[in-house]
Backbone bond lengths (Angstrom), bond angles and torsions (degrees), N, CA, C in turn:
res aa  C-N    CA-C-N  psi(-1)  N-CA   C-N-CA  omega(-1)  CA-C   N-CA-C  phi
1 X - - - 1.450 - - 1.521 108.74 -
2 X 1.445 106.08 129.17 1.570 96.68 164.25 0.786 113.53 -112.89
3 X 1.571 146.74 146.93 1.538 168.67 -24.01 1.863 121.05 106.14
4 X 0.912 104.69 143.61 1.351 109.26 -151.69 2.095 91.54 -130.90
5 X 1.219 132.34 115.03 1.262 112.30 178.62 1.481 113.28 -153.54
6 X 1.566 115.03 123.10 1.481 140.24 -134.21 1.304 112.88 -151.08
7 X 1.463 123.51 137.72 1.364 126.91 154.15 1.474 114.89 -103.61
8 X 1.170 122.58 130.47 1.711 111.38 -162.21 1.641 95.06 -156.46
9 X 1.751 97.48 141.17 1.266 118.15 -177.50 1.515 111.39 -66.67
10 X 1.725 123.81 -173.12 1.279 124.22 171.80 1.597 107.63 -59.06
11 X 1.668 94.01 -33.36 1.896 85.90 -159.46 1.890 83.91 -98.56
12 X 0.890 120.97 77.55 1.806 108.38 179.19 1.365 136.06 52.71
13 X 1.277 109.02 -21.18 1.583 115.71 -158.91 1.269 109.10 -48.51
14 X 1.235 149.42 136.19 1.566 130.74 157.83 2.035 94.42 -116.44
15 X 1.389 146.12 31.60 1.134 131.27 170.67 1.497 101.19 164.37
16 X 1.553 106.92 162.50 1.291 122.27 164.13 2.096 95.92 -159.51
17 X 1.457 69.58 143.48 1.444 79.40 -169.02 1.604 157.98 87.11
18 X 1.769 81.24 0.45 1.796 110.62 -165.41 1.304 95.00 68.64
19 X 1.361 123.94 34.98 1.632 102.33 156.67 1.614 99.05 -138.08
20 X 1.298 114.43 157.52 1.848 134.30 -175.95 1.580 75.50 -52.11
21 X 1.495 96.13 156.97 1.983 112.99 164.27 1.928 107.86 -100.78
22 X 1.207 92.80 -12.32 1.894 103.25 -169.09 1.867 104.52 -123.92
23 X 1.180 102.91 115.17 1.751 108.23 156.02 1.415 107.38 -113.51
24 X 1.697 103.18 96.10 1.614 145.20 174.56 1.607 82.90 -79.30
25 X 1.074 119.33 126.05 1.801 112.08 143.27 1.488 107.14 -68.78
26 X 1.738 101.58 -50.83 1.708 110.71 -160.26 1.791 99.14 -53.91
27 X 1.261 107.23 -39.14 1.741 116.20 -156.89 1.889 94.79 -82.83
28 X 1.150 118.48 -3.66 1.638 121.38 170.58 1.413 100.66 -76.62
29 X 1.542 105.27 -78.37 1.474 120.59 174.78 2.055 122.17 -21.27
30 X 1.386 83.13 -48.59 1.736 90.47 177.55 1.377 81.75 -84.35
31 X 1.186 169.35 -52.54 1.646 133.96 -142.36 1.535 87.46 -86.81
32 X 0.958 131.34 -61.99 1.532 115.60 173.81 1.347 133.07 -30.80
33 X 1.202 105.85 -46.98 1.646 117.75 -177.40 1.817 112.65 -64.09
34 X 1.605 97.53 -33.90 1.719 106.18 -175.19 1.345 113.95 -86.41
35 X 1.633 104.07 -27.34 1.314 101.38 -172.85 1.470 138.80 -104.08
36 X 1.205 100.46 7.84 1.967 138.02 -163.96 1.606 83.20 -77.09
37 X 1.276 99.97 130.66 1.782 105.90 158.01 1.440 100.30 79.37
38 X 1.660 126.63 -2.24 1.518 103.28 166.08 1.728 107.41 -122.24
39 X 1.393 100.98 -134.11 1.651 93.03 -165.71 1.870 78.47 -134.84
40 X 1.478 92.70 141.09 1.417 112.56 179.33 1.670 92.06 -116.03
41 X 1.435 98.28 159.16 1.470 119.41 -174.08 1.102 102.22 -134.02
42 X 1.601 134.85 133.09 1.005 149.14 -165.70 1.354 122.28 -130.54
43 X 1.444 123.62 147.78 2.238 107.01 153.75 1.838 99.67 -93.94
44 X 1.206 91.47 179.10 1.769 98.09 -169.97 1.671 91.38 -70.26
45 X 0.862 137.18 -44.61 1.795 128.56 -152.02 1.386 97.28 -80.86
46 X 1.645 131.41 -25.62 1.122 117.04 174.74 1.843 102.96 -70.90
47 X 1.269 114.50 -53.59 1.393 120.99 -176.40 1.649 105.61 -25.08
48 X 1.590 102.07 -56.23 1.346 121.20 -165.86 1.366 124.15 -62.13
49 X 1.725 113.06 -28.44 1.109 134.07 136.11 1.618 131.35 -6.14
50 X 1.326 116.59 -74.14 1.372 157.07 -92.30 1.846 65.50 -115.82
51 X 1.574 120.53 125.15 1.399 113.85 172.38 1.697 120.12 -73.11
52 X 1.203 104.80 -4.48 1.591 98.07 -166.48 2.225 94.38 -144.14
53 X 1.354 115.36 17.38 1.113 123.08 -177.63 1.240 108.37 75.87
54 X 1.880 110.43 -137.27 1.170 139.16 168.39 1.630 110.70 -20.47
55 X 1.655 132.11 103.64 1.217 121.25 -175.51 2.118 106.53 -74.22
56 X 0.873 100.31 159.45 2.190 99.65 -164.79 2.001 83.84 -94.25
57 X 1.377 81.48 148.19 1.625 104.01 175.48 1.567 130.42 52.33
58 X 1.750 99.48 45.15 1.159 131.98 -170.15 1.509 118.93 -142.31
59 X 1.262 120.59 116.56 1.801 101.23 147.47 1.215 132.12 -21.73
60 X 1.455 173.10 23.85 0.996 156.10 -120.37 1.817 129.29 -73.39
61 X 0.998 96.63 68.02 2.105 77.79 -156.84 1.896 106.53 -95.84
62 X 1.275 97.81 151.91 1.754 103.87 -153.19 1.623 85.07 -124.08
63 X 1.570 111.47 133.55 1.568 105.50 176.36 1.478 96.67 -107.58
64 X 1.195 108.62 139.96 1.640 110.01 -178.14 1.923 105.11 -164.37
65 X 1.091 109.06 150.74 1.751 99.72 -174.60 1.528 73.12 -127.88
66 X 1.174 160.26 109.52 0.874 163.83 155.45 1.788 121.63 -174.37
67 X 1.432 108.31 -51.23 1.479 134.27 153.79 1.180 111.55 -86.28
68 X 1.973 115.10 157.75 1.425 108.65 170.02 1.570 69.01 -137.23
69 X 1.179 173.78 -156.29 1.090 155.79 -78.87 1.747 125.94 -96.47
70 X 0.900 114.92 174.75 1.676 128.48 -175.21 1.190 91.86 164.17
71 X 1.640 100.35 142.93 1.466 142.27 -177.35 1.809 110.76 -35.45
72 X 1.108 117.91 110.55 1.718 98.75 166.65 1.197 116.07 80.61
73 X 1.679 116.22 4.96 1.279 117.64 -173.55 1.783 119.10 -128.91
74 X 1.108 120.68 167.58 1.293 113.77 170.86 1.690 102.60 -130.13
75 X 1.485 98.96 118.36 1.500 114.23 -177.72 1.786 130.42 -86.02
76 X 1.135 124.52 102.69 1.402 122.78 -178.68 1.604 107.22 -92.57
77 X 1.278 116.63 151.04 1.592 112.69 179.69 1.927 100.06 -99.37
78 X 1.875 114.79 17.00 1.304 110.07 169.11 1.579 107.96 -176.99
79 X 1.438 107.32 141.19 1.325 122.50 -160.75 2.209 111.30 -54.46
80 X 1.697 106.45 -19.28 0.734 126.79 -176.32 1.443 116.20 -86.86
81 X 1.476 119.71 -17.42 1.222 120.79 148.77 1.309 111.59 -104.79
82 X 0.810 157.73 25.02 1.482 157.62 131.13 1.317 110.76 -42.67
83 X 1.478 84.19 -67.20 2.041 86.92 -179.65 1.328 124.31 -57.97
84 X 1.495 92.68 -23.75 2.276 83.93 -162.04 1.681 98.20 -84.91
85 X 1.851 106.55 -8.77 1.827 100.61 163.41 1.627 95.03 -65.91
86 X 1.167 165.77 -62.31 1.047 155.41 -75.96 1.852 82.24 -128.97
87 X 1.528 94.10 135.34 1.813 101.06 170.49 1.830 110.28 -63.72
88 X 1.381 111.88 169.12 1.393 105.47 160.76 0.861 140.80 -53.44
89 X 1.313 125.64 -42.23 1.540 156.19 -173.20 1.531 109.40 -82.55
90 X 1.495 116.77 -25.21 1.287 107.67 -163.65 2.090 109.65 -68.09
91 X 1.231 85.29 170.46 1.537 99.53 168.07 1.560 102.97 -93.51
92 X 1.004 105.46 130.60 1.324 123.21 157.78 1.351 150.49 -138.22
93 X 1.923 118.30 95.01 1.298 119.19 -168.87 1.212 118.89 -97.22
94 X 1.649 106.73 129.87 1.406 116.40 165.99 1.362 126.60 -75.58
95 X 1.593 132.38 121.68 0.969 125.25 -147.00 1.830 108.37 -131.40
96 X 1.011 106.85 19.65 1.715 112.28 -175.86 1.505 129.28 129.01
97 X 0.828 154.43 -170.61 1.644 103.21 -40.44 1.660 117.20 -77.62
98 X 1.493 104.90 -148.85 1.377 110.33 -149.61 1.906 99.17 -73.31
99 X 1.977 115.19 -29.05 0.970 126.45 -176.17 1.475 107.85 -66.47
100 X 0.887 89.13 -32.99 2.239 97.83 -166.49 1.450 94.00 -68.00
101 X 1.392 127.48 -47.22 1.427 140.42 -155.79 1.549 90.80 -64.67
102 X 1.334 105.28 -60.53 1.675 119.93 -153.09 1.694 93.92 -60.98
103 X 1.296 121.74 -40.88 1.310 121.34 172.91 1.605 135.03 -49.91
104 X 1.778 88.97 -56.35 1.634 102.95 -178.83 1.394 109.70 -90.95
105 X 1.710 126.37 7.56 1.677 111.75 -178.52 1.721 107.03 -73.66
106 X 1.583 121.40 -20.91 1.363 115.25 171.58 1.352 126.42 -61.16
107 X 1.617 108.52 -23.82 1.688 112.85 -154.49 1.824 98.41 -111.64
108 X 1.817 117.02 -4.93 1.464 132.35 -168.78 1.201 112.50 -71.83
109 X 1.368 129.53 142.69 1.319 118.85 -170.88 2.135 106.97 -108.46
110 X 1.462 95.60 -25.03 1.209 87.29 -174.10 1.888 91.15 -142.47
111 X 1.397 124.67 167.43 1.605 133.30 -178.08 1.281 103.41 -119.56
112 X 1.185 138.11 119.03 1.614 152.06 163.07 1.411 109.05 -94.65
113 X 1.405 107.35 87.96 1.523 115.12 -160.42 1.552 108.70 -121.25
114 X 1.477 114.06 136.83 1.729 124.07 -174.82 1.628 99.15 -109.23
115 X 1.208 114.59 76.46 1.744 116.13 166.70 1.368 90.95 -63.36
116 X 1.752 100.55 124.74 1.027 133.71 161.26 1.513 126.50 -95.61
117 X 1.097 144.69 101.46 1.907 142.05 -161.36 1.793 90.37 -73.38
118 X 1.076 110.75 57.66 1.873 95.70 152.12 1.392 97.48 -153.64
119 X 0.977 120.20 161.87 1.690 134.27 138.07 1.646 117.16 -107.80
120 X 1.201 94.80 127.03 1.621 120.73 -169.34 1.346 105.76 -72.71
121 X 1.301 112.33 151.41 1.691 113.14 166.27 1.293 123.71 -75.66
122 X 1.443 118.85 -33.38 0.977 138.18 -179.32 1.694 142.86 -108.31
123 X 1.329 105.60 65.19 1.577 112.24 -150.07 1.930 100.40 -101.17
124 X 1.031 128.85 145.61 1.631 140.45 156.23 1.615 120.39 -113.17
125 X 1.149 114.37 -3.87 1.585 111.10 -136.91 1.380 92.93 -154.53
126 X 1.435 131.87 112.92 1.796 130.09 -173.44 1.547 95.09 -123.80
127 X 1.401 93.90 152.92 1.865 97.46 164.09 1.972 99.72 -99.41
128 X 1.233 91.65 145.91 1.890 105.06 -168.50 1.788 87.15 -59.99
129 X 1.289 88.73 155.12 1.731 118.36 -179.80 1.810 98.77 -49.25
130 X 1.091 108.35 122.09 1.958 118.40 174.17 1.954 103.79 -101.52
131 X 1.325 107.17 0.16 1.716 75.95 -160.58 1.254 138.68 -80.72
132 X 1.579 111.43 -0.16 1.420 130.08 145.95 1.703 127.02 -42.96
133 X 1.345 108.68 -17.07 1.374 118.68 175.36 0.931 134.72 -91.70
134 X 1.271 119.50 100.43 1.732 121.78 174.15 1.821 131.93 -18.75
135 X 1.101 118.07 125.37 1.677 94.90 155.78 1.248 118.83 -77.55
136 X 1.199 112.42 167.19 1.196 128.80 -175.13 1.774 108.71 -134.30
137 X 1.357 121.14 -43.49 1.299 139.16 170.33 1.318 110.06 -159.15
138 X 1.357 104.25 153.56 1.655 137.76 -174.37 0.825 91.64 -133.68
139 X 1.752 122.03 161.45 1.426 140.61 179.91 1.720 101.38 -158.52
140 X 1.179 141.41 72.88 1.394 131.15 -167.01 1.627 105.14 -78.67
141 X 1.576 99.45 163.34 1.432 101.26 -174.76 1.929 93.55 -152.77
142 X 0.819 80.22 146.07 1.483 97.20 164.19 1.260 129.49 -76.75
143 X 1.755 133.65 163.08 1.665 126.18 -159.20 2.005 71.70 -93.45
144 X 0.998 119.48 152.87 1.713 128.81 154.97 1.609 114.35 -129.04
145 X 1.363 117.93 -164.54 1.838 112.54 177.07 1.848 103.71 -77.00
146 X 1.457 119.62 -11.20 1.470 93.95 153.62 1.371 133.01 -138.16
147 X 1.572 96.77 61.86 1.473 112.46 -172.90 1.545 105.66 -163.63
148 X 1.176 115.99 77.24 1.075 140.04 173.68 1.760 117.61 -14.53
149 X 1.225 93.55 -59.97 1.692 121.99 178.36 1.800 122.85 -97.31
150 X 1.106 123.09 146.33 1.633 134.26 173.86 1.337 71.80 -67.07
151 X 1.271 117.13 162.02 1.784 144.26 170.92 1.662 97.02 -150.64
152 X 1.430 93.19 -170.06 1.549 116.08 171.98 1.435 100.24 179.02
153 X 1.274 117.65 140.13 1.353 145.21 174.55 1.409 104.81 -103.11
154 X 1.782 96.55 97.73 1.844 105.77 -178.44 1.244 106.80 -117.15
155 X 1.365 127.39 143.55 1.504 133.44 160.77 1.330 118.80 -94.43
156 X 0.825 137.05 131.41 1.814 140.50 175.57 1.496 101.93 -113.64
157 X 1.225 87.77 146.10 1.977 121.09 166.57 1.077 109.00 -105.10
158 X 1.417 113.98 -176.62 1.310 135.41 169.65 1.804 113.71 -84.29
C-alpha cells in the first residue's frame, strides 16, 4: 500500500524554505507511530532537511539523480524505481516534498493528513490538490500551550 503523509495549511501549504511550516508535537508522534517499521520515500531536499538525516527504524529511500548515496539510505534517481525496490505487501509512505507528492498522489492508496486551521504568510512548497478524496477519519484537536493551531488528523481514500 502506498500512503501519502503531510501536515498542510487551509490553502495546501506544507513548507517554505525546506523547512515544515507547523511544529505539531501531536502531528510528530503520529508520523512516528505510522511510519516506524516501514519504508519512507523521500526527494533529496526533504532528506536534507531531516536534522539528524537517516530517520532510525525505517527504510529510508531518498530520490535524487544527482546523488547515488547518503547515510542510512537507499537512493533511486526516480520515484518509479523506488517502488519496484519496494515488496508487494510492503507499506509505503510518501513523505515530501511538494514534487514527490505531486508525482505519487495518482499511484497513493490512502492520505495521512494534519489539517492545520491557518494559512501562513509565507508558503513555497504545496501538497497537490486532495479534493476528490474521500474521508475516511477525522480526529479534531484543539490549538493548546503546544500547538499553536486547531489541527485534525484526517485520512483520505479514494
Amino acid at each position: 500500500m502506498i500512503s501519502m503523509i503531510a501536515a498542510v495549511a487551509k490553502n495546501r501549504a506544507i513548507g517554505f524554505e525546506n523547512k515544515l511550516l507547523y511544529w505539531l508535537p501531536n502531528d510528530m508522534k503520529r508520523f512516528r507511530a505510522l511510519t516506524t517499521g516501514h519504508t519512507i520515500i523521500m526527494g533529496r531536499n526533504t532528506y536534507l532537511s531531516l536534522p539528524k538525516g537517516a530517520l532510525p527504524n525505517r527504510r529510508n529511500v531518498v530520490l535524487s539523480t544527482t546523488v547515488s548515496e547518503l547515510p542510512g539510505c537507499d537512493v533511486y534517481p526516480s520515484l518509479d524505481e523506488a517502488l519496484r525496490s519496494c515488496l508487494p505487501d510492503e507499506d509505503v509512505y510518501i513523505i515530501g516534498g511538494a514534487r514527490v507528492y505531486e508525482q505519487a498522489i495518482s499511484l497513493a492508496d490512502r492520505l495521512y493528513l494534519t489539517e492545520v486551521d491557518n494559512t501562513p504568510a509565507d508558503a513555497d512548497a504545496f501538497f497537490p490538490d486532495y479534493s476528490s478524496w474521500h474521508v475516511a477519519t477525522k480526529e479534531a484537536h484543539p490549538k493548546d500551550e503546544r500547538h499553536a493551531f486547531e489541527y485534525a488528523f484526517v485520512d483520505y481514500v479514494r
